[in-house]
VEXDREN-2710 file (C-alpha; in Angstrom, 1 decimal):
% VEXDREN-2710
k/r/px/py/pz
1/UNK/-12.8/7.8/25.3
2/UNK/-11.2/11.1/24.5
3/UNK/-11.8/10.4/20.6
4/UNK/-12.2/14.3/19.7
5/UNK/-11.1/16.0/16.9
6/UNK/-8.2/18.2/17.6
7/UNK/-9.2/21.8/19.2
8/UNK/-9.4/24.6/17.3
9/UNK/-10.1/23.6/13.5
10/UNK/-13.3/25.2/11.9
11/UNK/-16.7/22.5/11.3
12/UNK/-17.1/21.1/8.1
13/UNK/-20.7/23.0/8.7
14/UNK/-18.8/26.2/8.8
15/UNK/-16.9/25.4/5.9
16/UNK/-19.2/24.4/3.8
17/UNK/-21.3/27.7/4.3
18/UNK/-17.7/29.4/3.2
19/UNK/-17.7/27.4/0.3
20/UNK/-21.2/28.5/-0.9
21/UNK/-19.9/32.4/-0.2
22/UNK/-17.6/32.0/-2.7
23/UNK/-14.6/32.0/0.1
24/UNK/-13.6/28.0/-0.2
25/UNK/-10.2/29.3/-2.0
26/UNK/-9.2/31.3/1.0
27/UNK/-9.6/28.2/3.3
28/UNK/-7.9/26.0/0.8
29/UNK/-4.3/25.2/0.7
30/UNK/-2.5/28.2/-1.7
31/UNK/-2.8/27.7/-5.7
32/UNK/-5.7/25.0/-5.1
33/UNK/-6.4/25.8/-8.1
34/UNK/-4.1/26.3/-10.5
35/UNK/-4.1/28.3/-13.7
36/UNK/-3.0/25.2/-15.7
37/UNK/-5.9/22.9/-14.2
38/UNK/-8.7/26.2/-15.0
39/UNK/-7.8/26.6/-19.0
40/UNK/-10.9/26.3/-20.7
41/UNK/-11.6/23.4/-22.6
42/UNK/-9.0/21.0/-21.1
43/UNK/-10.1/17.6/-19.3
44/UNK/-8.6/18.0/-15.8
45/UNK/-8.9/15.4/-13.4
46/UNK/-8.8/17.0/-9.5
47/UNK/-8.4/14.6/-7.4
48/UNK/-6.4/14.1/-3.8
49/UNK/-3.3/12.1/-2.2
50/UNK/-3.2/11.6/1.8
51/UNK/-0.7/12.1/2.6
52/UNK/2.3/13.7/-0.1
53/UNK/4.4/10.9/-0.8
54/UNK/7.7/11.1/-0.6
55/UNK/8.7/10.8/-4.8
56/UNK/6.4/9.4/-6.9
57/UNK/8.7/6.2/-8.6
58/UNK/6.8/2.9/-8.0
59/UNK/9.9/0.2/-6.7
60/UNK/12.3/3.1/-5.5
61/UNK/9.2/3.7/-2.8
62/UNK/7.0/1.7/-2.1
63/UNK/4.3/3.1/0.4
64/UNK/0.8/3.8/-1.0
65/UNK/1.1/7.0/-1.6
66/UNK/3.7/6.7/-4.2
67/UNK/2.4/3.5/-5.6
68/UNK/-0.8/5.4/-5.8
69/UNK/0.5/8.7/-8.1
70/UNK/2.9/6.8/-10.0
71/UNK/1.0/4.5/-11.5
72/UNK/0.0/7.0/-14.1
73/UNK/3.6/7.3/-14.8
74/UNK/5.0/4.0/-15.2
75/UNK/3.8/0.5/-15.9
76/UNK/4.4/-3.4/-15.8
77/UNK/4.7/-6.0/-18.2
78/UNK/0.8/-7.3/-17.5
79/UNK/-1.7/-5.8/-15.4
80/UNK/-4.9/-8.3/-13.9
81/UNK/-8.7/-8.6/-13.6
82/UNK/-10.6/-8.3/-11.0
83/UNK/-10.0/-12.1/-10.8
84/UNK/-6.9/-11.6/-10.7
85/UNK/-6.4/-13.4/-14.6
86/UNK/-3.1/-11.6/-16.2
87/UNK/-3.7/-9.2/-19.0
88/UNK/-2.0/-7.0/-21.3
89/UNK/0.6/-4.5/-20.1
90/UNK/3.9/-3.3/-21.6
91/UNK/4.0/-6.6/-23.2
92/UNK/1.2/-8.2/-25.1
93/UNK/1.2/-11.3/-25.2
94/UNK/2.5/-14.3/-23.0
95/UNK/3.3/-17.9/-23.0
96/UNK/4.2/-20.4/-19.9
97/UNK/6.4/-23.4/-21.1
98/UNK/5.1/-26.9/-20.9
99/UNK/8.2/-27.3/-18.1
100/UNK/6.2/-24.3/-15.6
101/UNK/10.0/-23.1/-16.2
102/UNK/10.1/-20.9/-19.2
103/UNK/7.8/-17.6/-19.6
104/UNK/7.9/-15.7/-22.8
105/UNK/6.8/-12.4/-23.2
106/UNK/6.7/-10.4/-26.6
107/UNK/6.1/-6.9/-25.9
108/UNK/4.5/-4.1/-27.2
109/UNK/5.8/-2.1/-30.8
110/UNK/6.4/1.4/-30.6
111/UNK/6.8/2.4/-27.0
112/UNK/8.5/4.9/-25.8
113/UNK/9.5/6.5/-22.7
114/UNK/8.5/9.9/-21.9
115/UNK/11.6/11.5/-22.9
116/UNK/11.4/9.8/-26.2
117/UNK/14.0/7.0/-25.6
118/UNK/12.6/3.8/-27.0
119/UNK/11.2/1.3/-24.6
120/UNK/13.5/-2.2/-25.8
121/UNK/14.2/-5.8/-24.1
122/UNK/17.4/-4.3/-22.4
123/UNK/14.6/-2.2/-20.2
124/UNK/13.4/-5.6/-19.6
125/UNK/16.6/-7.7/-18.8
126/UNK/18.0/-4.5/-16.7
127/UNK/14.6/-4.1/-14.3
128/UNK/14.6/-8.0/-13.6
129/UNK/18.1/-9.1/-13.6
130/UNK/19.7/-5.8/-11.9
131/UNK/17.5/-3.1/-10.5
132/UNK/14.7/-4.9/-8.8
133/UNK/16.9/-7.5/-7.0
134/UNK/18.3/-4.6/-5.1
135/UNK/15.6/-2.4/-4.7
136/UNK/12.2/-4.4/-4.5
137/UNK/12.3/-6.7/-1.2
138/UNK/9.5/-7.6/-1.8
139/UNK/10.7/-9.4/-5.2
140/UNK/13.9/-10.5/-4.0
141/UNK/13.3/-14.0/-3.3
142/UNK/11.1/-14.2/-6.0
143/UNK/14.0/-13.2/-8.7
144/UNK/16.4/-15.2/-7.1
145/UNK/14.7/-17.9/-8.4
146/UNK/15.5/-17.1/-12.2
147/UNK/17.8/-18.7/-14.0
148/UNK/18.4/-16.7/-16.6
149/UNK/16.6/-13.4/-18.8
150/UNK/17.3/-13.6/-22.5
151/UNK/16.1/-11.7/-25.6
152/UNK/15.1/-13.7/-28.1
153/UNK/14.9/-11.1/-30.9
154/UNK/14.3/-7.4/-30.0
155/UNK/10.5/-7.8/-29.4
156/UNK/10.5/-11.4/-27.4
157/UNK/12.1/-11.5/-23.4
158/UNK/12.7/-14.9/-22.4
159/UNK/12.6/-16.0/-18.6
160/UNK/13.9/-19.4/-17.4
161/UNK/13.3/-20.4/-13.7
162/UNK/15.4/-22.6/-11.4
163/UNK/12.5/-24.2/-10.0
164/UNK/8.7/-24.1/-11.0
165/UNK/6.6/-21.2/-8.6
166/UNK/3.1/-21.1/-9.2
167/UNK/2.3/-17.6/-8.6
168/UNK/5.0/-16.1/-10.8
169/UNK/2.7/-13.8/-13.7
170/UNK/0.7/-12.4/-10.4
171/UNK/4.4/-10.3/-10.3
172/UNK/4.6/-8.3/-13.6
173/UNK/2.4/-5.3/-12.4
174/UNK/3.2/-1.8/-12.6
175/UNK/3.1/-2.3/-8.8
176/UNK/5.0/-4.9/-8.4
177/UNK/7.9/-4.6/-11.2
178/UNK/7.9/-1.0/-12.7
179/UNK/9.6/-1.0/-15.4
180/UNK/12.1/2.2/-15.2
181/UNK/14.5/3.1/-18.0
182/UNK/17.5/1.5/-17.7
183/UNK/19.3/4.8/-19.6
184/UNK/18.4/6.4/-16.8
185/UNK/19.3/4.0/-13.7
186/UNK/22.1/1.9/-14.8
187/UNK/25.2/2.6/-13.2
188/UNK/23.7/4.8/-10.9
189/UNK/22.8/5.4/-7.0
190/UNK/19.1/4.1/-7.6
191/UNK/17.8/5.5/-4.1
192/UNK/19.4/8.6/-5.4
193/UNK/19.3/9.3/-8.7
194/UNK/17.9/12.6/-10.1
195/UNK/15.6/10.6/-12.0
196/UNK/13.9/10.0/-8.7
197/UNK/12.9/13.9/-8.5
198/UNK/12.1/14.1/-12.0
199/UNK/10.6/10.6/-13.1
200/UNK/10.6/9.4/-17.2
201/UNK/7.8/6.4/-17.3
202/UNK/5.9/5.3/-20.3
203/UNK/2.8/5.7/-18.6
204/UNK/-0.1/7.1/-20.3
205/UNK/0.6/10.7/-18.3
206/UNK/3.8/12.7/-18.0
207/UNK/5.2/14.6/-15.1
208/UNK/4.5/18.5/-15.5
209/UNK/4.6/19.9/-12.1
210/UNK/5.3/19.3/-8.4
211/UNK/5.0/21.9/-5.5
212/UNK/5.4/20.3/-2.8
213/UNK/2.3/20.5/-0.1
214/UNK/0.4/21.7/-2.7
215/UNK/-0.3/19.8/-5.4
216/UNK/1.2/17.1/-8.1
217/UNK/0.5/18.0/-12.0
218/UNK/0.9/15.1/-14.9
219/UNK/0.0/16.0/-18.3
220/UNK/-0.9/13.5/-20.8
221/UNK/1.9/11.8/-22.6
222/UNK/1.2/12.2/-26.8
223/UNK/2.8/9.6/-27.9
224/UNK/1.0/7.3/-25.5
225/UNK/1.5/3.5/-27.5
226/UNK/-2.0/3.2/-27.0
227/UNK/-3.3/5.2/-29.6
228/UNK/-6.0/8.0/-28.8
229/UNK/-5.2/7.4/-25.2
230/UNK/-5.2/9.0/-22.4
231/UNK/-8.6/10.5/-22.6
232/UNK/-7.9/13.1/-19.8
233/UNK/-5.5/15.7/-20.3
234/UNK/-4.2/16.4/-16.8
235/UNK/-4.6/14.8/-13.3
236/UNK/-3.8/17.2/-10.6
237/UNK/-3.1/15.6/-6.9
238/UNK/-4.7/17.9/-4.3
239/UNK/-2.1/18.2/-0.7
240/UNK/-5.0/18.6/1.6
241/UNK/-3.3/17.8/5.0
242/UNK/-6.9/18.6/7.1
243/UNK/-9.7/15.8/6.9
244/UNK/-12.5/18.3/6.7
245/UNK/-11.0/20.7/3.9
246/UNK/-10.6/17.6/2.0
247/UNK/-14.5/16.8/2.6
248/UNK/-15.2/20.0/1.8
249/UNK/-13.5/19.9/-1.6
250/UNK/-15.3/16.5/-2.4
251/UNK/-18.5/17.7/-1.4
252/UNK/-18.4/21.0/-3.1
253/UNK/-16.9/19.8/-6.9
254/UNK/-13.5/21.6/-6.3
255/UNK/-12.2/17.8/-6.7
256/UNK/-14.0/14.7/-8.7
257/UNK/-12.3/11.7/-6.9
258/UNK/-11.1/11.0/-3.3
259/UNK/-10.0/7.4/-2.4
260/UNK/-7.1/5.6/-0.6
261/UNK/-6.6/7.6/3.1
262/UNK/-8.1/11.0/1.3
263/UNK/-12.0/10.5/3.4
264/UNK/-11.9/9.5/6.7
265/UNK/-13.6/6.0/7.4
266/UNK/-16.3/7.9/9.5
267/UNK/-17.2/10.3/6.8
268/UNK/-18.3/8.1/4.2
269/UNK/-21.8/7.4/5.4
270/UNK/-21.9/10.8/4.8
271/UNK/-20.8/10.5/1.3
272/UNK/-23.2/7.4/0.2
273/UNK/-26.1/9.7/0.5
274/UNK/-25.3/12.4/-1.9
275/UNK/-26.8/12.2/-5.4
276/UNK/-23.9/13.5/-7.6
277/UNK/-21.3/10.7/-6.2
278/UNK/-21.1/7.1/-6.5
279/UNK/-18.5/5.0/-3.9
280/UNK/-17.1/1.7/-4.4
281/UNK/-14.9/-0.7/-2.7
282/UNK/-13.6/-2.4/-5.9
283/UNK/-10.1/-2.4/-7.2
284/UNK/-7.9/-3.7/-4.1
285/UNK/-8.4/-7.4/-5.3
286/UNK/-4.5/-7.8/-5.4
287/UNK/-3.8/-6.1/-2.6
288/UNK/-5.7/-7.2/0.0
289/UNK/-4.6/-4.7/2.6
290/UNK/-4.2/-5.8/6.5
291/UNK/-3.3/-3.6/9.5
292/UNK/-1.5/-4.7/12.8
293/UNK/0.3/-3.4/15.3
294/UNK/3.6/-3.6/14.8
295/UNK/6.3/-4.6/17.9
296/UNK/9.8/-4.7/17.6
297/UNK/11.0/-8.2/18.6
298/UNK/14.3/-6.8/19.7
299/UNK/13.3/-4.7/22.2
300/UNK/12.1/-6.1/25.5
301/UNK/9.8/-7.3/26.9
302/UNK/8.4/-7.7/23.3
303/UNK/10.5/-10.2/23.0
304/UNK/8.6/-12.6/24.7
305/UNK/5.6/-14.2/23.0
306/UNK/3.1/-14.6/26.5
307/UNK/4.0/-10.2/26.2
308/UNK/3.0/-10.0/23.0
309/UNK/-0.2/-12.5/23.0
310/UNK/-1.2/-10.2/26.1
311/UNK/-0.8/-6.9/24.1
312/UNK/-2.9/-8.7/21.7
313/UNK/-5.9/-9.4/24.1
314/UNK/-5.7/-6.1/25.0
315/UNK/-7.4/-5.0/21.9
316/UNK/-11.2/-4.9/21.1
317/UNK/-11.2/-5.4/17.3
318/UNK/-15.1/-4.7/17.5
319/UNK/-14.3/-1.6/18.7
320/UNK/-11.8/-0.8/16.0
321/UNK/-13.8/-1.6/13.2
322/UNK/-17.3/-0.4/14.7
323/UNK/-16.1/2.9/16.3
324/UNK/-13.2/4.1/14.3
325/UNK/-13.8/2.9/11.0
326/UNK/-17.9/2.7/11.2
327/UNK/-17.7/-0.4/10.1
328/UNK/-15.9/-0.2/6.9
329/UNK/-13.2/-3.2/6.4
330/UNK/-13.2/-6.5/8.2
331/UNK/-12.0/-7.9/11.6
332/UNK/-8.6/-9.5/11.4
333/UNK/-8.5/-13.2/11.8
334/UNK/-5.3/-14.7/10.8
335/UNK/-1.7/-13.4/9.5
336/UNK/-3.5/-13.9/6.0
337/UNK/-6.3/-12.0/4.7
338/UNK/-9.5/-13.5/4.3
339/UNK/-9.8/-12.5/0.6
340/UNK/-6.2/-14.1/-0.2
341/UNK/-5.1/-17.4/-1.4
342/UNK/-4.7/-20.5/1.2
343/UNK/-6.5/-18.2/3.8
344/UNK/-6.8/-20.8/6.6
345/UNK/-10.2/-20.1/7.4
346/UNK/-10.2/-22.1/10.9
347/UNK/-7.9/-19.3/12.0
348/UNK/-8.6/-17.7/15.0
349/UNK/-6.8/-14.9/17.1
350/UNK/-6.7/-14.5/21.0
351/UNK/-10.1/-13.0/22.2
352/UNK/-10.4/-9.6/23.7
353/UNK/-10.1/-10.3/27.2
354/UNK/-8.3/-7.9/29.5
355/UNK/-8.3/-9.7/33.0
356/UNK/-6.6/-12.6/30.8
357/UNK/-3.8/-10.1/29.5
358/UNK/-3.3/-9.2/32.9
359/UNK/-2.8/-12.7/33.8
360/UNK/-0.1/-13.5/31.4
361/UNK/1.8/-9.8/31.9
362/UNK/2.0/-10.9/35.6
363/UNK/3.2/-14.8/34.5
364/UNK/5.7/-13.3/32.4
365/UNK/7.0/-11.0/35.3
366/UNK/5.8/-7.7/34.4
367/UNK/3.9/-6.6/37.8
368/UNK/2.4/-3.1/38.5
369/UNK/4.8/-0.4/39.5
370/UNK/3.4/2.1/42.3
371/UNK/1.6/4.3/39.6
372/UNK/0.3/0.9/38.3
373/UNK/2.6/0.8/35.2
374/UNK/4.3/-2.7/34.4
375/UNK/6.8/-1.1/31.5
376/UNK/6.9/1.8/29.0
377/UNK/7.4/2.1/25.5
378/UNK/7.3/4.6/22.5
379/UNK/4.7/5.0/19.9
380/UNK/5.6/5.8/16.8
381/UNK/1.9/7.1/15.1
382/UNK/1.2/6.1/11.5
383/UNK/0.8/9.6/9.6
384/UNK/-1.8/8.6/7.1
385/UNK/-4.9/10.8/8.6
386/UNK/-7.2/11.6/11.6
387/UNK/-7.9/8.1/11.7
388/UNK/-4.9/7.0/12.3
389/UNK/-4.3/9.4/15.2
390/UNK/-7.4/7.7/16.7
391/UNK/-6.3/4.5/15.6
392/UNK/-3.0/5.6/18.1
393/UNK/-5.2/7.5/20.9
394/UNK/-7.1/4.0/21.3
395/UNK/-4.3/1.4/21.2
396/UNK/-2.3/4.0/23.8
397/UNK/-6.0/3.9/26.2
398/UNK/-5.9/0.3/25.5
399/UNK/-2.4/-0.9/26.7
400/UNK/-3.1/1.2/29.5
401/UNK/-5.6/-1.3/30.7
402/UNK/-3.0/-3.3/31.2
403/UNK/-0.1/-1.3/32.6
404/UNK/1.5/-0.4/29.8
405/UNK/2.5/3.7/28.6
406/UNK/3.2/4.6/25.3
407/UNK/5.0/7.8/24.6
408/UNK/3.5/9.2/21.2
409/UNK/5.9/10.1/18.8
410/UNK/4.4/12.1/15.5
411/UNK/6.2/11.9/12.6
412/UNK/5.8/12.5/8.9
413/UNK/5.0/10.0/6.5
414/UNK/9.0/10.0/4.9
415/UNK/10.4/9.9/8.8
416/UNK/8.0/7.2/9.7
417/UNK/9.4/4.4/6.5
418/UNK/13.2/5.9/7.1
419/UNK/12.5/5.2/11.2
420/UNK/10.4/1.4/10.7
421/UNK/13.3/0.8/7.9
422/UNK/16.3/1.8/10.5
423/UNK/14.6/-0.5/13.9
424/UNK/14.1/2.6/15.1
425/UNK/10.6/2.3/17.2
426/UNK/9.4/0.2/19.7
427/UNK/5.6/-0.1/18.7
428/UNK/4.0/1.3/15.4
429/UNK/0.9/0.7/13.0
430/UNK/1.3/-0.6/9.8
431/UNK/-0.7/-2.5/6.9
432/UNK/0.8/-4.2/4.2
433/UNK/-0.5/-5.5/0.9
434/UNK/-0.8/-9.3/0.3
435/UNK/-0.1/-9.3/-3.1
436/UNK/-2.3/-11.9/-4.4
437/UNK/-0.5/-14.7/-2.9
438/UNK/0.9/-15.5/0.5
439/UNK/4.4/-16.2/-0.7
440/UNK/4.5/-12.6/-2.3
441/UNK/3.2/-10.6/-0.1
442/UNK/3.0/-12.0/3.5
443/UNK/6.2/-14.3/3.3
444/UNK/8.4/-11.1/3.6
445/UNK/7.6/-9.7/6.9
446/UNK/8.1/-13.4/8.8
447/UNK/10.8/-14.9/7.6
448/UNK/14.2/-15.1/9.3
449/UNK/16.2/-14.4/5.6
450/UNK/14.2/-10.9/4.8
451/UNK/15.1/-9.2/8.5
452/UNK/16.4/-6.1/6.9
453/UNK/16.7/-2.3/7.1
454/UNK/14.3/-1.5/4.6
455/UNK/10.7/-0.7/5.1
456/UNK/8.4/-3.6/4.6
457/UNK/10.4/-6.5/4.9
458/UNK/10.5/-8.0/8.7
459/UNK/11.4/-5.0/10.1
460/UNK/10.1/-6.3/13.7
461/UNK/13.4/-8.8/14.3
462/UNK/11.0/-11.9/14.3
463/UNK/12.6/-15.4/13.8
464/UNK/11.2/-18.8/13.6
465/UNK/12.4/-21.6/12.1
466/UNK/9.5/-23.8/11.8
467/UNK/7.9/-21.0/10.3
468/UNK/10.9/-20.3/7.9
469/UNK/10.2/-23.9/6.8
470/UNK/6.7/-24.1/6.4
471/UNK/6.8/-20.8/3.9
472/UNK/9.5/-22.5/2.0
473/UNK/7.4/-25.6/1.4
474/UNK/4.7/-23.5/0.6
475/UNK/6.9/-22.0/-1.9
476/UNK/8.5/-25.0/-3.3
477/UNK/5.5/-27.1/-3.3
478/UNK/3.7/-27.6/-7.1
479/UNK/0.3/-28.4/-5.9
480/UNK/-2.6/-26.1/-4.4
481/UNK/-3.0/-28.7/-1.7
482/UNK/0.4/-28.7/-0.4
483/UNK/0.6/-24.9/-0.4
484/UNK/-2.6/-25.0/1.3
485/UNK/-1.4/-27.3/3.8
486/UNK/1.6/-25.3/4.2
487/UNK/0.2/-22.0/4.5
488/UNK/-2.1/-23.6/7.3
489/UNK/0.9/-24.3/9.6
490/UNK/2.6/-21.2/8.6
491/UNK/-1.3/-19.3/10.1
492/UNK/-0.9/-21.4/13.0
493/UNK/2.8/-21.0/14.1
494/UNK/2.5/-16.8/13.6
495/UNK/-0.9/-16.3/15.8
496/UNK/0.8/-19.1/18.6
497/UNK/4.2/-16.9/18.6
498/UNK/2.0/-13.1/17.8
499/UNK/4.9/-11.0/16.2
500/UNK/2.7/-8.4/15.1
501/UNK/-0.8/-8.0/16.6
502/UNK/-2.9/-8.2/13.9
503/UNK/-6.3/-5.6/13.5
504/UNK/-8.3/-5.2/10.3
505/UNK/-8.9/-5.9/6.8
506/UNK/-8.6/-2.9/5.4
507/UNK/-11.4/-1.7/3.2
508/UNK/-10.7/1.7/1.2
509/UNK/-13.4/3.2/-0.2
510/UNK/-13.2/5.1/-3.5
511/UNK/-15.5/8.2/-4.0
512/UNK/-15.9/9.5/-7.7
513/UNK/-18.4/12.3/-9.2
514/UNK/-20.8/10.4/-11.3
515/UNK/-19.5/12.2/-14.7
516/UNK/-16.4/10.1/-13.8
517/UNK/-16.3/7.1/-15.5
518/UNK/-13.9/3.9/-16.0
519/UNK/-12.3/4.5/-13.2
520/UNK/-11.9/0.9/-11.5
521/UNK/-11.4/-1.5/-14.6
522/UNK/-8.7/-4.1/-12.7
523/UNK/-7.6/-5.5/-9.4
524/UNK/-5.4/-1.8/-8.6
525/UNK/-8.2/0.2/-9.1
526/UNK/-7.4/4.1/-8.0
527/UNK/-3.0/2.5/-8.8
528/UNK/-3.4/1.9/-12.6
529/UNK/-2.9/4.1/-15.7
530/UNK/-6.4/5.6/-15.9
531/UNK/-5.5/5.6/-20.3
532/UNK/-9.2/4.9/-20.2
533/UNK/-10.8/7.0/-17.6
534/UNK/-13.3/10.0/-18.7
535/UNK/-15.1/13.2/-17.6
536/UNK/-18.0/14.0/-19.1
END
């Protein structure tokens, strides 16, 4: 398979030999290195994002990018173990009624935001009961099931829910529910407020500096509420749009961390072997990343299931996993991930089989054209790094099999949300986080109610009524064994109708210098405050 890297770019051999010349800046994007990041004495974290997100405010964006960057910036109410136990945030201490209705928080004493505005309960009240409910479709039917948000005195929030909802505290993340300063955002255009270009957290770092495909400065915030905290004084976030410069930065020291999409899935072998840098897998406990292909329902023939079960055969997962990603991750088996709650672990999808898709392609009344094509469709490629373009080259190869062209269409990582949000595509990649919990993260992108023009709800058009049911038991229900039992029909019902043709569980490895320390401390891992993190 024509799995080559694109013509013309300079070895990472070759580069690396430039580095050791002394002529790495010249090959590196302009100002890699700053003089802010060089004075002498200062703790500078260099590190990398792949690729630039579009703004850096957690809930006004939500891709992985942003959620990535902005953590530093702005926090939740509680952050979470490994295990996925609630912990201390923004507020620090928590109590769940003896009804499962009412949660009280009492929050933190002397916060403040970054522009020196007091952090209060109206923060609170305004990010639940107004912004998020708009913004965050993630959240929506989650909030829609309060009642009411009260402060009890200036320090308590209480929250009173319609009806119980077992997962409820997994939601309080700086993730999940930012919280953004309501000074700030009430009243206002949220998708378009200045605020957005120029964001005021109380995060542990500040923003300083952002030129834009170059790098992303925060400085350390002062009057951080945790006292002596941060330990760093900067984190600078490296634009490195070509996989092999960003290697070569790793390799050579000009950066201390690489994680998310920053080190291709084949490279990190590579990376496992050097002495000076330790790589983990730790610290996506609450997201539980999965990838699929994504169809849009709307457009035909991907409207018809026995089309979209046949796409689905047409893929050799083995392939994907052992070839593209080396073998980092795990093969897909179900619309849940196998590291989630109420993973149905009898779930099995469609085998690769290719005379089989050929089969139901010709049952459905697709046959071969003259230049044995049955239909054509675009291809909207996922812009997060060589291997997503050969992630795109195989599925394209793959489709072909069975007499069906897609038309690549490359676009940037800001074009690619605005284009899934707006329908417009036919086939694209995506993975989404789970969340924790079924019912908060994988609910959103079946159910008939959440078809909406924003990214990341169920952007492919797919509707199902038994399915819309089962997920609302599973909601509704007070007892493990009733959401379990309702998040095994739900498993069953998506792989017989195949909205989305599901691929991997996504592993992403995160690769630190060994003077690096505290880096993964909670289920977000690389997407939490780093107050704690050092450089020796």
């Amino acid at each position: 398979m024509a799995l080559d890297r694109s013509a013309g770019r300079p070895s990472r051999r070759a580069l690396m030999k430039l580095a050791v010349a002394g002529g790495l800046a010249t090959a590196m994007p302009p100002a890699f290195l700053c003089p802010e990041a060089l004075a002498q004495g200062r703790k500078v974290l260099n590190t990398m994002i792949t690729p630039e997100p579009p703004i850096v405010v957690p809930g006004i964006n939500n891709q992985g990018p942003t959620l990535i960057v902005g953590g530093k910036l702005f926090e939740g109410l509680l952050s979470y173990t490994p295990q996925l136990e609630p912990r201390p945030g923004l507020a620090k201490s928590w109590e769940v009624g003896s009804d499962s209705l009412t949660y009280t928080f009492t929050l933190q004493a002397g916060v403040t935001w970054h522009d020196g505005k007091p952090f209060t309960t109206d923060d609170v009240i305004f990010n639940i009961t107004k912004l998020h409910p708009e913004i965050n479709p993630r959240l929506r039917s989650t909030l829609a099931n309060i009642e009411s948000v009260t402060a009890k005195d200036a320090s308590t929030v209480v929250i009173k829910l319609k009806t119980p909802f077992e997962p409820f505290l997994i939601n309080f993340d700086a993730m999940t529910l930012p919280m953004l300063p309501k000074h700030l955002y009430d009243g206002t255009d949220y998708r378009n407020n200045p605020a957005n270009q120029n964001p005021v957290g109380t995060g542990p770092f500040r923003f300083g500096e952002w030129q834009r495909g170059n790098f992303i400065r925060f400085v350390k915030f002062d009057k951080y509420w945790q006292q002596g905290k941060p330990q760093l004084d900067e984190i600078v976030y490296r634009i490195i749009p070509d996989a092999n410069l960003r290697g070569v930065a790793l390799q050579s020291g000009q950066v201390q961390m690489a994680a998310f999409n920053d080190i291709e899935a084949f490279d990190v072998p590579r990376f496992r072997g050097l002495p000076n840098l330790e790589v983990a897998t730790a610290g996506w406990e609450l997201f539980g990343p999965l990838s699929w292909i994504e169809l849009n329902n709307r457009v035909k023939p991907l409207d018809n299931p026995k089309v979209r079960r046949a796409l689905s055969m047409a893929i050799d997962r083995n392939f994907i996993l052992n070839r593209l990603w080396f073998g980092v991750g795990k093969v897909a088996t179900s619309p849940i991930s196998s590291t989630t709650k109420y993973y149905d672990r009898s779930s099995r999808l469609p085998a690769f089989n290719i005379a089989e898709a050929n089969k139901l392609l010709d049952e459905a009344g697709l046959p071969r054209k003259a230049d044995g094509t049955r239909f054509e469709m675009r291809f909207m490629s996922l812009p997060y790094g060589e291997i997503w373009n050969r992630l795109g080259e195989y599925i394209r190869q793959a489709f072909s099999q069975v007499g069906v062209k897609l038309t690549a269409e490359a676009v940037d990582a800001a074009t690619w949300a605005r284009r899934l949000g707006d329908w417009d595509y036919d086939i694209t990649v995506n993975f989404v986080y789970q969340w924790g919990d079924p019912t908060i993260g994988v609910e959103r992108t079946y159910i008939s109610s959440n078809i909406q023009k924003i990214a990341f709800t169920n952007t492919e058009g797919y509707s199902n009524p038994k399915v819309d049911e089962a997920f609302l038991k599973a909601r509704r229900a007070a007892k493990a064994e009733e959401r379990q039992a309702a998040f095994a029909e739900v498993q069953k019902l998506l792989i017989e109708d195949m909205p989305v043709i599901w691929l991997l569980e996504l592993a992403f490895p995160t690769i630190t210098d060994k003077r690096l320390k505290n880096v993964i401390t909670t289920a977000t891992g690389i997407h939490a405050g780093f107050a704690d993190v050092t450089l020796g």
